[in-house]
KOLMARSE-354126 format. One record per residue (C-alpha): x, y, z. Coordinates in steps of 0.25 Angstrom, whole numbers. Each point is the difference from the previous one (the first is absolute). Layout:
east,north,up
X,Y,Z
...
END
This chain:
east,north,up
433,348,678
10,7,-9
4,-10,-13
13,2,-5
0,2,-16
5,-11,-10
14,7,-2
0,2,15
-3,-14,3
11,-4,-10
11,8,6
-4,-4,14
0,-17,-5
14,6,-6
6,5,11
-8,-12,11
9,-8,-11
12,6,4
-2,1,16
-1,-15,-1
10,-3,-10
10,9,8
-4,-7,11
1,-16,-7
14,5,-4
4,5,13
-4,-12,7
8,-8,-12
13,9,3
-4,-3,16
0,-16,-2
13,2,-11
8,7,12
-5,-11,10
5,-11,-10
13,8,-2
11,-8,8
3,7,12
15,0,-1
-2,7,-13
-7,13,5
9,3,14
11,8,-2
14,-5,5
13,0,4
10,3,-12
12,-10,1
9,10,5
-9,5,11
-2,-13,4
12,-4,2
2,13,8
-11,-5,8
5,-12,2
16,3,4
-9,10,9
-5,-10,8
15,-9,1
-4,-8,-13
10,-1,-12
0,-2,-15
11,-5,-5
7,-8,-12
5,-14,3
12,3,-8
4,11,-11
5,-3,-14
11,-7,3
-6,-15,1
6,-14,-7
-14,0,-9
-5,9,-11
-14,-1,3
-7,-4,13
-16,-2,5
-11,-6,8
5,2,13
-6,-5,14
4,5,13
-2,-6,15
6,5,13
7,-11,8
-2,-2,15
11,7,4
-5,13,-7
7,0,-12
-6,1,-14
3,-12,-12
-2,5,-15
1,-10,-11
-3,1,-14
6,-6,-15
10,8,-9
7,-6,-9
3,6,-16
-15,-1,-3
-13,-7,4
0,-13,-5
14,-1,-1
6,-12,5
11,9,9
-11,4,7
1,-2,16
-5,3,14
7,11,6
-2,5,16
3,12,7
0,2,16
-4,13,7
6,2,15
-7,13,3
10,8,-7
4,-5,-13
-4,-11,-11
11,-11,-1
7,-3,-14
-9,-9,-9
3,-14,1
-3,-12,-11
-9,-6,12
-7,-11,-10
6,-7,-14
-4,-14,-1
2,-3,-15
3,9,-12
-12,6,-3
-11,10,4
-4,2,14
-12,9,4
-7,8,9
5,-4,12
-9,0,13
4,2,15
-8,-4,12
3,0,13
-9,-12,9
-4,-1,15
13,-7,3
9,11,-4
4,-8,-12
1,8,-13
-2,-7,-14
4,4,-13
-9,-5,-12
5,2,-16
-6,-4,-13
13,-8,-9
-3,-3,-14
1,5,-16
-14,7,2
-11,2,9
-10,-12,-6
13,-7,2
4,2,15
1,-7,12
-1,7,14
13,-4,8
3,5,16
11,2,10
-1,5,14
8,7,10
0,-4,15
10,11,5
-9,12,-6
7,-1,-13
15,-1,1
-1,-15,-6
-8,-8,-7
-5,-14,-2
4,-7,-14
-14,4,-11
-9,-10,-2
-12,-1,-9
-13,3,8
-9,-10,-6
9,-9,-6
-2,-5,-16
-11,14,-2
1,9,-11
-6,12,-1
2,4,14
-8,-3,13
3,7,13
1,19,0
1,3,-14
5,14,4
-7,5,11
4,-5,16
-8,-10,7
-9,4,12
-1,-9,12
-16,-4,3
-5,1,13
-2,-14,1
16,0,-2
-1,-5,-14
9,7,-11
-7,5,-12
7,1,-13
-5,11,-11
3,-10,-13
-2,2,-14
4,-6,-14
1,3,-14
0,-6,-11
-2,0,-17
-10,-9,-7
1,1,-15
2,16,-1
-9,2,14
6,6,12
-8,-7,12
3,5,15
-6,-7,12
2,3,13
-1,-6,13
2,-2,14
10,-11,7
-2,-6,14
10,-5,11
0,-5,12
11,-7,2
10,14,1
0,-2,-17
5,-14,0
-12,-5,-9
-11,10,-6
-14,0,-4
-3,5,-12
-16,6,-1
-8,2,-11
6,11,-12
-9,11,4
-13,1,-10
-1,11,-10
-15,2,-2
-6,-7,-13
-6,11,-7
11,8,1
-1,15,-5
10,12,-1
5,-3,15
5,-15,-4
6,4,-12
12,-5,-2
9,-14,3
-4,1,14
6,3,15
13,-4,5
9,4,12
-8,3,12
1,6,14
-8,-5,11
-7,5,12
-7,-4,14
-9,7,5
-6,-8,10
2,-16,5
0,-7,-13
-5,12,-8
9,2,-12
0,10,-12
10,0,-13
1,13,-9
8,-6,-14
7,7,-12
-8,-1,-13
0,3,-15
-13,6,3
3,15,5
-6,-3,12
6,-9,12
-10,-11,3
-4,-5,14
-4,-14,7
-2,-2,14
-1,-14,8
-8,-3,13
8,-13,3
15,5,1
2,-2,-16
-5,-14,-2
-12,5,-9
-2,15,-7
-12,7,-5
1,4,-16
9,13,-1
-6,14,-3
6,12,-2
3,11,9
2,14,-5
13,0,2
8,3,-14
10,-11,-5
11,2,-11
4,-17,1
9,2,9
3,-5,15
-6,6,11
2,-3,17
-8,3,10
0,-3,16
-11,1,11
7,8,13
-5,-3,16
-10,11,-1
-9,-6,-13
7,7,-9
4,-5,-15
11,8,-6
4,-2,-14
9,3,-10
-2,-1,-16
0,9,-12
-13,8,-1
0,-2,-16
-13,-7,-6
6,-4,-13
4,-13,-4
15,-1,0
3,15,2
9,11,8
5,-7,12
0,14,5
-4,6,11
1,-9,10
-11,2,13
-2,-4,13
-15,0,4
-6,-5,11
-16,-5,2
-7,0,15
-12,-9,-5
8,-13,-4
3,3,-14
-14,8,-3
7,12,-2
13,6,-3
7,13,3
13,4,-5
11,4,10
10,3,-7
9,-1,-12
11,-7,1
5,1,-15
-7,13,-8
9,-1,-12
-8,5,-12
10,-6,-9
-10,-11,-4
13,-8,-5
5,0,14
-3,-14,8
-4,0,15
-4,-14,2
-3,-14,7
-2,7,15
0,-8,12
-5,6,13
4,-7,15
-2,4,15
11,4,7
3,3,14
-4,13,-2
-9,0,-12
1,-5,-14
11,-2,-11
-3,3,-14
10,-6,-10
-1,1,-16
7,0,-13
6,14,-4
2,1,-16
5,-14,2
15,5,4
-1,2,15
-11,-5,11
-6,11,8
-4,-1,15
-10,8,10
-2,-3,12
-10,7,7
-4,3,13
-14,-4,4
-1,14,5
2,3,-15
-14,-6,-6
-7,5,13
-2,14,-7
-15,7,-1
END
């Protein structure tokens, strides 16, 4: 038997070293890629093509109205397509934010044109806020709003149309004597199988100099005469770099079978935040994080008749940061994993805001709606046949 000598043995331990350690770090690069988030790696649709694939297929993007508009800034849209086929849009613009001129403005799509913006909702002189659209099994539309000086401070209000919008009901307050808000927050409600409405909530508030978020989930089932409020979904104890910051607000929800319902939330954290329910949103399990980036901004997403759950959200992982790009991705395995459609906004101007999406099916596919650099609300609606592509 041949002996190798010392040097020979110490460069053959040298380079055995380097087989395996070549081969640990492959397999580290390996399992890094698989953690990698789907929607990041795929390559996509620039905005423009999209929406070249989409007029393609007889879709449309579109501006609810140019710069000619009775309010200097405007946001936080919400969209729903009547009965008769025609889309509603609603949002708030006023001077500012906060500012007590602020009101809820609505815009009516016939199939060729949007309508004039028409002060839909003012019921006292001060801030009103993401209003909310929903359309029930009755054909009924409802319209809920947020009125008050700030959000620890506001009180959920409704109004709804009979006649797919042309009039309206006087506002009422939805739980009447709540502050801080009950009933969608932002996002639109979904309708259980079990016929219940479920009612992505959230609140905000300031102890001493801490911000606290809680979110939550509120029942009815009684057409949103009276409302059940579960649990404020828990944050695990120990916490960790995923559950940094004040918390979770503004949800949207998800059925994916009888009774089985999952919520994706905005967070401070620079990931968005998951919790599912096995009894229609009476109880939760503790929320954990997805690898879906978050900048604390809204997000929507919707579940079509095929399984599929598309949403829409700002791909940024930074704590407050660019609301730019704006994505719609889609996931196959209920939420597991994301891929990335399209760009719907790729502006690298990371000043520019692209923000507050809210995704609805439509006759004929779905309706994305979201603020555009807070002057103008933008509009796609996309054919089915659109998101169908290999």
């Amino acid at each position: 038997m041949r002996l190798v000598s010392r040097p020979g043995r110490f460069i053959a331990l040298i380079l055995l070293g380097l087989v395996i350690g070549l081969g640990s770090v492959a397999e580290d690069e390996r399992a890094s890629k698989e953690r990698v988030p789907v929607n990041q790696r795929v390559l996509v649709f620039s905005s423009a093509a999209f929406q070249d694939q989409v007029t393609k297929e007889g879709g449309r993007v579109d501006f609810v109205f140019g710069d000619d508009r009775p309010f200097a800034e405007c946001h936080a849209s919400t969209v729903v397509q009547t009965a008769g086929g025609a889309l509603l849009c609603a949002w708030f613009g006023g001077t500012k934010e906060k500012d007590p001129d602020v009101s809820v403005w609505m815009s009516r799509f016939d199939g060729q044109s949007w309508s004039k913006p028409e002060r839909t909702a003012k019921v006292e002189q001060s801030a009103h806020w993401n209003p909310v659209l929903f359309r029930d099994a009755e054909n009924t539309i409802s319209l809920f709003f947020k009125v008050g000086v700030d959000e620890a401070h506001w009180r959920t209000c409704w109004t709804q149309s009979r006649d797919d919008g042309a009039t309206w009901s006087p506002p009422v307050e939805l739980v009447p004597g709540d502050i801080g808000g009950r009933g969608p927050v932002k996002n639109k409600p979904i309708i259980l199988a079990d016929g219940a409405w479920l009612a992505p909530a959230s609140v905000e508030r300031t102890e001493g100099r801490r911000e606290i978020w809680k979110a939550f989930a509120d029942r009815s089932v009684d057409g949103g005469k009276t409302w059940k409020r579960a649990l404020d979904f828990a944050v695990p104890a120990e916490g960790g770099r995923y559950f940094l910051g004040p918390g979770a607000i503004q949800p949207t929800l998800w059925e994916s079978a009888p009774g089985k319902v999952h919520a994706l939330l905005r967070t401070g954290a620079g990931v968005v935040w998951r919790t599912d329910s096995e009894d229609g949103g009476l109880t939760w399990t503790e929320v954990y994080a997805t690898d879906l980036p978050n900048n604390n901004s809204g997000i929507d997403a919707l579940r079509l008749d095929d399984g599929r759950v598309v949403l829409v959200y700002n791909p940024v992982g930074k704590n407050w940061g660019p609301r730019t790009p704006l994505d719609l991705a889609a996931s196959s395995d209920n939420g597991k994993t994301w891929t990335t459609v399209a760009h719907l906004e790729d502006d690298p101007d990371q000043e520019s805001e692209y923000s507050y999406p809210t995704v609805v099916r439509t006759k004929d596919g779905i309706a994305v709606c979201y603020t555009w650099r807070r002057e103008r609300i933008r509009c796609w609606q996309i054919p089915l046949t659109a998101l169908n592509r290999p």
